[in-house]
C-alpha positions, 0 to 999 in steps of 0.5 A: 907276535907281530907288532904293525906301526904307523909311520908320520906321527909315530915311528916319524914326527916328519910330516911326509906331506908337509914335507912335500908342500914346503917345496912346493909352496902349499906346507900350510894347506897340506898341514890344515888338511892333514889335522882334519884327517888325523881328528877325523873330521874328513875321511882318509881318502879324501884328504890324501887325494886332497894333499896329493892334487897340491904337489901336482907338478912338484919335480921329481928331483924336489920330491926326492929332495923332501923324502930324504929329509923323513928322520924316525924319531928318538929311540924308533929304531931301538924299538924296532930292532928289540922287537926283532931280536925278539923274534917278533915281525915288525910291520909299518902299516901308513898312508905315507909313501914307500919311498920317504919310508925307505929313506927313514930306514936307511938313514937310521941304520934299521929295517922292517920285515914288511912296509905297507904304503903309497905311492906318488906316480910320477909323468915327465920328470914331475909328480902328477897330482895322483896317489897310489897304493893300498892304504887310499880306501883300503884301511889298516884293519885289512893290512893287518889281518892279510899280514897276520895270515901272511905271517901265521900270527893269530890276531890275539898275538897282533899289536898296533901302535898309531895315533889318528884317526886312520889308524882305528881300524887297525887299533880297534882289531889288535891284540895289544891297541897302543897309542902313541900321543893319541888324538882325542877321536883315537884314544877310547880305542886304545888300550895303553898311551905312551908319549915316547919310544922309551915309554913304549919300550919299557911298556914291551918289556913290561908286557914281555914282549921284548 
């Protein structure tokens, strides 16, 4: 199988850009403008260009800063490394940054076998107030279905787990359409809900998947 996770919010309660914002003054906004999205209530695209104009400026050594403190949440990696052992391929799929996502694998003693995410350029020393990356307009439906050709894994055999709005495409194509403390907008999407990584343990195993 391959099991496609989104990160802020489900693998992670850390908030990548609020976590960003806080060292550069603008948490709040970053937060209002990260709800929104996440309700479905502004498109994507919009509301990462959006969040990434606010750290325009930002040193690199405090953007640095704020993805070290990116942590997985409770019994993430457990989840991840049972879904391994299984033989299963395990990919994060976010609109997040590759780097606060290898910091949150490293810390936590785990690893994936693909990350799909963005990234925030950085000119003399300082971030730009620009995104880039992969999942800006291009949605999770796309990663996943290039991921299951990648990986020779049939989209009857995929499993998405998410919890915004972003993360639809992705939870309306899956095999298997897991939502992690859904929002209101994402839940008619899924097929099961769970509200913690031991629920969503047990609910591998009680599909045999793990």
């Amino acid at each position: 199988m391959l099991v496609a996770f989104d990160f802020d919010g489900t693998l992670s309660n850390s908030e990548m850009t609020v976590l960003l914002g806080e060292r550069r003054g603008v948490a709040d906004e970053m937060e209002a403008i990260t709800d929104r999205a996440m309700n479905d209530e502004i498109d994507y695209a919009t509301s990462l260009r959006e969040r990434a104009a606010l750290l325009d400026g930002l040193p690199e050594a405090e953007a640095a800063a704020a993805f070290d403190e990116v942590v997985l949440r409770d019994g993430s990696a457990e989840v991840v490394d049972a879904l391994r052992a299984a033989g299963h391929t395990v990919a994060i799929l976010t609109g997040g940054f590759e780097r606060g996502v290898a910091a949150a694998l490293e810390r936590a003693g785990t690893t994936v076998d693909t990350v799909v995410a963005n990234r925030l350029p950085v000119a003399d020393g300082a971030l730009t107030g620009e995104v880039e990356g992969p999942l800006i307009e291009g949605t999770k439906d796309d990663a996943l279905s290039r991921l299951s050709t990648e990986f020779g894994v049939p989209m009857a055999d995929t499993v998405a787990v998410g919890d915004g709005a972003n993360d639809l495409p992705m939870l309306e194509v899956a095999g298997l359409a897991v939502g992690f403390e859904p929002k209101p907008a994402v839940e008619p999407a899924c097929d099961e809900e769970v509200s913690t990584m031991s629920e969503l343990l047990a609910l591998f195993e009680e599909r045999d998947v793990v």
